[in-house]
C-alpha positions, 0 to 999 in steps of 0.5 A: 500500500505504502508503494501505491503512494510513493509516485504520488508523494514525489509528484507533488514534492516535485511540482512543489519544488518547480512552482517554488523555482518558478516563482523565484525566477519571476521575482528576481525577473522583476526586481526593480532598481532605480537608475538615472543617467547623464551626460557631458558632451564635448568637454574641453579639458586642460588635461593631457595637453588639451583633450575634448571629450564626453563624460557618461555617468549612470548610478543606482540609488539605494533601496527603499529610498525615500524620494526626498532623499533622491540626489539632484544629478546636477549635483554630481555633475557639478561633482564631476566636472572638477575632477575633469581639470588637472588639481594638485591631487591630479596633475594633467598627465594622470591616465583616465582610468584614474580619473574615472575612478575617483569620480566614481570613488567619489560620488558613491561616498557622498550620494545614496549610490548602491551603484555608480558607472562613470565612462570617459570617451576621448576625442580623436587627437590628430596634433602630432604633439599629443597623437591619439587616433580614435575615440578611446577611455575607461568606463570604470563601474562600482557597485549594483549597477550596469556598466555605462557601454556607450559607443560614438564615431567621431 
């Protein structure tokens, strides 16, 4: 008798087990997150004997956050934007990887971030003095967020 209501026990284990995956599944498929995003278009720059160049950030507020907490992104920007020109701190020659990171780094400590995607696109620089083909940069990314992926021809 008992062997007559094994297959019955495992069926409903197992379709217990699929509808607990299934339902797991669905709510992580629509986690939400609350991102924003901005740009800088063709910024001129002391930097690296003179450079134009796009500065694209993306950040992930934290969870649960009330909406009077929200950040003005022009805020960030303002942040941002000083890191752009040499300092003392970041003489004109620091590489960009350096730069983005520490737009990141900063940015993240002083915002309600759960996540932060800066990326800096150089311009083509065709003066011999300072030769750098192409459109080129970091994209430097911390935290629960996507990575900022943009691409332009210039």
């Amino acid at each position: 008798m008992e062997s007559l209501h094994a297959p019955i026990i495992m069926r409903k284990i197992i379709y217990g087990l699929l509808i607990s995956v299934l339902l797991t599944t669905t709510s992580l498929a629509f986690a939400s997150k609350n991102n924003f995003q901005f740009q800088v278009k063709e910024y001129h720059t002391q930097r690296q004997s003179g450079q134009t160049l796009d500065l694209n950030i993306r950040y992930a507020l934290k969870d649960d956050l009330a909406i009077s907490q929200y950040p003005d992104y022009r805020d960030l920007r303002e942040k941002a934007l000083h890191y752009l020109e040499p300092s003392e701190k970041l003489p004109a020659d620091v590489y960009w990887e350096l730069i983005a990171q520490e737009i990141g780094t900063d940015l993240m400590s002083h915002y309600p971030l759960s996540g932060i995607s800066v990326q800096i696109l150089v311009y083509s620089n065709d003066d011999p003095g300072r030769y750098e083909p192409g459109l080129h940069g970091p994209t430097y990314t911390v935290g629960d967020v996507i990575p900022f992926s943009i691409s332009i021809k210039k």
